[in-house]
N, C-alpha and C positions, 0 to 999 in steps of 0.2 A: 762443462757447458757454461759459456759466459749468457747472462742476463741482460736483455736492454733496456730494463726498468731502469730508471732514475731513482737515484736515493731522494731521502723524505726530509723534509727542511721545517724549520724547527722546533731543535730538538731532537727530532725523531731519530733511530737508528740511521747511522752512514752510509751502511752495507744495505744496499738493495733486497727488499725483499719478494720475491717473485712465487705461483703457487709455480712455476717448473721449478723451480728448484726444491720443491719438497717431492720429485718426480709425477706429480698427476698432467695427465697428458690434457691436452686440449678438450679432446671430444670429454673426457670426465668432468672438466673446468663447466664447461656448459652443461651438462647432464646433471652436477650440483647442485648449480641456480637454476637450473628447471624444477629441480623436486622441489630444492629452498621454496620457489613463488606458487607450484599448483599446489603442494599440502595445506597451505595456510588456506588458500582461494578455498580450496574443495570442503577444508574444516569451516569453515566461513558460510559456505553455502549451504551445508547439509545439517550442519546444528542450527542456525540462526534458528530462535525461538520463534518468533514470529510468523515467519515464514511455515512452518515446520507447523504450528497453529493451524494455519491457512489451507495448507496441503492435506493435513487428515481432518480437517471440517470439510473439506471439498470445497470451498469458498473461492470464489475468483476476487483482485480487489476490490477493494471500496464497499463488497460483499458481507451484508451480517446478517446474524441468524436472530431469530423474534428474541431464545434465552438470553441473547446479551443485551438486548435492547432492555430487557425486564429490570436485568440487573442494573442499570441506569437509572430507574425509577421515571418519576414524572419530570424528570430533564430535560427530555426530549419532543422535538417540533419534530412532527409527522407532516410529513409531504404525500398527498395522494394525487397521481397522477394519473389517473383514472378517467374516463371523461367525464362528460359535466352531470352527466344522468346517471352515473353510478355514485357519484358522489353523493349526487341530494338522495340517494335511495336509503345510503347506507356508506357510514365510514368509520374509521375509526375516531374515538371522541375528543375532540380540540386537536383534529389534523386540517391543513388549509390545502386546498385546493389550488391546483400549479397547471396551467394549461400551457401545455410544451410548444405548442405555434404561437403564441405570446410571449413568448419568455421574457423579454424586453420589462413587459405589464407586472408579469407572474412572480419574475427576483424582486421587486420594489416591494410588490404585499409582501413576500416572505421575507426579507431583511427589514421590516416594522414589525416583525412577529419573533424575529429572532434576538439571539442575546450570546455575546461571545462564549459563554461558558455553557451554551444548550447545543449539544449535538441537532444532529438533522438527519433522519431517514426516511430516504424517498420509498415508497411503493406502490407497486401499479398486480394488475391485474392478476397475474400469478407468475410463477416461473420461469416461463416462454415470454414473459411481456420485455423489452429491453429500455421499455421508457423511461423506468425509472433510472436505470444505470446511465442513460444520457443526460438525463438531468441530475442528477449525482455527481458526474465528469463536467459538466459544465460549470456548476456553483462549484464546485473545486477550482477548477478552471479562471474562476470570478474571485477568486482569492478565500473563500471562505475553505476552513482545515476542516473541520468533525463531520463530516459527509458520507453519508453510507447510503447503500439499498437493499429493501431488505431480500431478503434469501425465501421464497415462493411467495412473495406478494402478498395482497390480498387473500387470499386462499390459504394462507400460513397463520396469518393473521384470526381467522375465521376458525380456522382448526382448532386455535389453540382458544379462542374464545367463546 
């Protein structure tokens, strides 16, 4: 069976080299580079550490739990996004207050209170609250990287203090 591969120029061997000519048929030729490209994808996906992290903490992004934040130490600007009467009742101590229908007002105070190397984790009410995770996506959003929310709020917060 003749080949209508072009030989390889140069240098390269003269004699055409084709995979028919080592007999594998078409449908194998592609069946190859299909496993070649989905094993790596699948090992990629299913080890990635991080991820993998994420999945058995039960974490959604941007998602962190109160022990990591500990582990951080006093690094970290606490965002309570709470409304304005839960705040003055009670918060956690040196967090600043973020009113989400302001936001405009609310990133100015918090980017004079911040510092590139201090993380930020928003929390709101408990669990069920999603405010914090929008203002967590939005200051992302606004170019700032170390952004989290924490994982039951308020009420996580409270537990463990």
């Amino acid at each position: 069976m003749r080949c209508a591969c072009e030989p390889f120029a140069f240098g390269w061997p003269t004699r055409p080299v084709c995979l028919r000519d080592t007999g594998m048929s078409t449908l194998r030729e592609m069946l190859f580079l299909l496993v070649g490209a989905i094993v790596p994808a699948a090992v990629a996906i299913f080890v990635h550490p991080q991820l993998a992290d994420r999945e058995r903490a039960g974490l959604r992004p941007l998602e962190v739990r109160l022990e990591t934040v500990a582990d951080w130490g006093d690094s970290v600007l606490w965002i309570d996004a709470r409304s304005p009467e839960e705040f003055a009742r009670q918060t956690i101590p040196g967090a600043r207050h973020f009113d989400f229908d302001q936001f405009d007002k609310a990133i100015g105070e918090i980017l004079l209170a911040w510092s590139p190397n201090k993380p930020i984790v928003v929390f709101c009410s408990a669990a069920s609250c999603t405010t914090s995770e929008a203002i967590a996506r939005r200051l992302r959003e606004a170019g700032l990287d170390d952004v989290y929310f924490l994982h039951g709020g308020w009420e996580a917060w409270l537990a463990a203090n």
